[in-house]
BALUMZA-802245 format. One record per residue (C-alpha): residue number from 0; residue in one letter; x, y, z. Coordinates in steps of 0.001 Angstrom, whole numbers, always signed. Each point is the difference from the previous one (the first is absolute). Layout:
<rs>
     k   r        px        py        pz
   NUM   a         X         Y         Z
...
</rs>
This chain:
<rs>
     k   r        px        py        pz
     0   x    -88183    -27082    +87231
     1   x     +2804     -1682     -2091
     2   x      +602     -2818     +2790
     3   x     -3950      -747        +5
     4   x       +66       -85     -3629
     5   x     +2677     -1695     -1223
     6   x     +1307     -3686      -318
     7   x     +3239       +25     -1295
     8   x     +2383     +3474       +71
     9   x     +3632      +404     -1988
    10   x     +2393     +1961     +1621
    11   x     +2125     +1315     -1589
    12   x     +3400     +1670     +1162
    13   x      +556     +3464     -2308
    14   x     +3582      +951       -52
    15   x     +1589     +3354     -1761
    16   x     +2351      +520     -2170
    17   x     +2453     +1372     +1971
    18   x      -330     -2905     +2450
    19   x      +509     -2287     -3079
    20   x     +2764     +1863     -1140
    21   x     +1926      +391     +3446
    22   x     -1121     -2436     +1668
    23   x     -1127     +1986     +2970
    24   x     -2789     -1327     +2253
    25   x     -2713     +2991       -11
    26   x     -3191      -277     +2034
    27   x     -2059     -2754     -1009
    28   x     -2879      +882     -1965
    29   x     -2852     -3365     -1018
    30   x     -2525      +960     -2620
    31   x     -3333     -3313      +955
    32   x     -1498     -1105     -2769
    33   x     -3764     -2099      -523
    34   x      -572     -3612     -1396
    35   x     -1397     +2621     -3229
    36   x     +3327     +1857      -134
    37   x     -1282     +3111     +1790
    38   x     +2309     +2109     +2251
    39   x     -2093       -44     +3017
    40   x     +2922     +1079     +2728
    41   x     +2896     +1797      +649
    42   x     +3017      -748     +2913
    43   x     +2714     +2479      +762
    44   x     +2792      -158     +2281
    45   x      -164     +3307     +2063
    46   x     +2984     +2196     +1134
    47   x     +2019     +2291     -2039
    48   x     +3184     +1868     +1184
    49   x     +3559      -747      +823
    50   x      -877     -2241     +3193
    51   x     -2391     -1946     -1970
    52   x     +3100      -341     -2964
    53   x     +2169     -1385     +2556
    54   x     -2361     -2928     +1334
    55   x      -195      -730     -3383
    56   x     +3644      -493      -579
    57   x      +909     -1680     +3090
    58   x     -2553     -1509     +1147
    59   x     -1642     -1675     -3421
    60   x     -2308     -2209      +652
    61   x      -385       +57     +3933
    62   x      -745     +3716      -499
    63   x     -3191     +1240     +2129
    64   x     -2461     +1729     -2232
    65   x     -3560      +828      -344
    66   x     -1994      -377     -3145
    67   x     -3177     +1632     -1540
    68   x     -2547     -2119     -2067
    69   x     -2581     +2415     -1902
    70   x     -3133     -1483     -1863
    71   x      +659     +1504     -3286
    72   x     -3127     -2132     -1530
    73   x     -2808     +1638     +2521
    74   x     +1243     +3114     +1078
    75   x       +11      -568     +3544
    76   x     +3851     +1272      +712
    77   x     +2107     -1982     +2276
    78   x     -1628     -3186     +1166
    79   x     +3051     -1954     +1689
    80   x     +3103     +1121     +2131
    81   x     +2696     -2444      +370
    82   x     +2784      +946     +2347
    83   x     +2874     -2397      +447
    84   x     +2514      +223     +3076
    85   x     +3277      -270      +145
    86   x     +1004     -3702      +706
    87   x     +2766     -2109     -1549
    88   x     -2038     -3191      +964
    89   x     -3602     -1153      +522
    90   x      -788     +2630     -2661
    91   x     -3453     +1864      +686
    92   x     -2549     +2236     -2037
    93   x     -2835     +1682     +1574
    94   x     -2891      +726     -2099
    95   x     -2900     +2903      +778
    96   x     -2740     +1152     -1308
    97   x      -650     +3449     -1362
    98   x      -923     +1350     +3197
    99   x     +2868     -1288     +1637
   100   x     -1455     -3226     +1634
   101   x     +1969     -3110       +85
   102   x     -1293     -2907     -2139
   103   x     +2712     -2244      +584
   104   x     +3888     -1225      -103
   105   x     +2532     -2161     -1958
   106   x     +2570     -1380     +1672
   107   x     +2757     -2118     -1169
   108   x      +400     -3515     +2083
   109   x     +2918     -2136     +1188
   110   x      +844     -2508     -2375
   111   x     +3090     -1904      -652
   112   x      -338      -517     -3598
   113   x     -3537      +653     -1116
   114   x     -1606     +3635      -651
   115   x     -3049      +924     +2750
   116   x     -1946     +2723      +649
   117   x     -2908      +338     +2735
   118   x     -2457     +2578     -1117
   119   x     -2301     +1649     +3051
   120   x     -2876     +1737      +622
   121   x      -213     +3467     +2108
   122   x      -501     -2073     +3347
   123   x     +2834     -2113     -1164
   124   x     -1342     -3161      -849
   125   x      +771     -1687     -2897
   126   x     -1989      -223     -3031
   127   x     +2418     -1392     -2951
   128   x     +3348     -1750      -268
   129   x     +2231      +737     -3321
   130   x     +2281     -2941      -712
   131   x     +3181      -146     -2186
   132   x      +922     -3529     -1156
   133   x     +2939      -586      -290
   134   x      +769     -1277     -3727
   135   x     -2624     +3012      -886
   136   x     +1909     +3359      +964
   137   x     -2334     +2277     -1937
   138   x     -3179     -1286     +1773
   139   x     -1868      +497     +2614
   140   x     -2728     -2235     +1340
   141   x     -3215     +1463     +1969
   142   x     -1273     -2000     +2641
   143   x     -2768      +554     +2570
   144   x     +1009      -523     +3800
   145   x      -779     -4127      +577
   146   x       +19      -810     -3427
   147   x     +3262      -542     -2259
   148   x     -2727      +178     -3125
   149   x     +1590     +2446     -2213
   150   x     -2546     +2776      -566
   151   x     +1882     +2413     -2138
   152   x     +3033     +1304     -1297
   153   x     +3229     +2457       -15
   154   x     +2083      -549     -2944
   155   x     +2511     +1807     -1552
   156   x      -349      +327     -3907
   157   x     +2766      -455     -2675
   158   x      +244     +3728     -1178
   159   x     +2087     -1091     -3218
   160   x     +3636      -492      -283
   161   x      +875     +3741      -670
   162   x     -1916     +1369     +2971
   163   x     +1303     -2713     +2508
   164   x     +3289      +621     -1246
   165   x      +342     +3512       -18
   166   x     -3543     +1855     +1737
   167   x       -42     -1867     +3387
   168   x     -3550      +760      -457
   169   x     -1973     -2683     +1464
   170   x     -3659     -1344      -814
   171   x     -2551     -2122     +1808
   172   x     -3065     -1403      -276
   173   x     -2211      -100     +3644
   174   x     -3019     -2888      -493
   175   x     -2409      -304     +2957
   176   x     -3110      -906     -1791
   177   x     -1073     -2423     +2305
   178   x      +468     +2968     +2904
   179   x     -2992     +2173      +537
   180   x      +757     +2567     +2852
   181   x     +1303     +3250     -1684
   182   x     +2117      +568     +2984
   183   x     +2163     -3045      -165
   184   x      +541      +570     -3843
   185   x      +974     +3528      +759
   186   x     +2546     -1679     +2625
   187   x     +1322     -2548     -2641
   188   x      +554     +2618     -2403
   189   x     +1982     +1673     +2414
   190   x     +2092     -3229      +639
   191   x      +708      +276     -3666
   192   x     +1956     +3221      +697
   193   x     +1649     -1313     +2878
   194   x     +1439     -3305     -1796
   195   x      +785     +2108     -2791
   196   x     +2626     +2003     +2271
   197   x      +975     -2836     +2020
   198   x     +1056     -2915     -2821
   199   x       +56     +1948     -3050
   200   x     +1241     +3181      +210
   201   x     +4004      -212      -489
   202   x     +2318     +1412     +2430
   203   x     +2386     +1409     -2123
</rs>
């Protein structure tokens, strides 16, 4: 399994043309990349349709929406489900497995000024903490629960002037090398997409 396998994965956000062109917000689609380069997943926003169009429009970035991640480096088909409900604070993301198990939650925390986000198990306890400081808005610390060691790390990558400027397309590297349980790096990979809607996709 990628999550097993893997120390360091790039997302990266892939964006049509049209979407470039028009600026229209289409389903998000990630395409996960190894520390070798290797496309090792797939994540697709679900939901097609004229109800699905609207959320889109009006809702942006608080939209609900459920997501797909596929294994395209194994073949073993859909590996993760993330659905995200509808909340315009304390944003959440549950994650499940392939068979439809939960393996966890994100949830965004109550801060004044800095960026937190409590990530749980499926009995609800908590197994990481990601931490935004604040002179570092790209970044993302990982810290265990009773330790404010930093661990590993969500970061949002320069994409190059042109794509910034005009693609919206955002990349980011996930490092959790010194985190060996598959399951948690499955959940912090699923943070990624979370943070990705919540801070960095623009509300136009």
């Amino acid at each position: 399994m990628v999550f097993a396998k893997s120390h360091r994965l790039s997302v990266r956000q892939r964006k049509r043309w049209m979407e470039i062109l028009t600026s229209f917000d289409a389903r998000n689609t990630y395409v996960v990349y190894d520390e070798a380069g290797n496309p090792v997943l797939n994540c697709q926003e679900q939901g097609s349709g004229f109800g699905n169009f609207i959320k889109r429009m009006f809702l942006g970035a608080y939209r609900p929406f459920t997501s797909h991640v596929e294994d395209i480096s194994g073949g073993h088909g859909q590996v993760l489900n993330l659905k995200r409900p509808f909340r315009f604070i304390f944003h959440r993301l549950d994650v499940h497995d392939s068979a439809g198990t939960l393996i966890g939650s994100i949830e965004r925390n109550w801060t004044w000024l800095r960026r937190k986000y409590t990530v749980t198990g499926p009995e609800g306890q908590v197994v990481a903490i990601l931490f935004g400081p604040i002179f570092r808005p790209w970044t993302f610390e990982i810290q265990l629960p009773g330790h404010e060691v930093q661990v590993g790390l969500i970061q949002k990558k320069w994409s190059g002037l042109l794509k910034e400027a005009f693609s919206e397309a955002d990349n980011f590297w996930v490092q959790f090398e010194a985190i060996e349980d598959p399951k948690l790096r499955a959940l912090l990979f699923a943070a990624t997409v979370l943070i990705d809607v919540v801070h960095f996709e623009k509300k136009n």
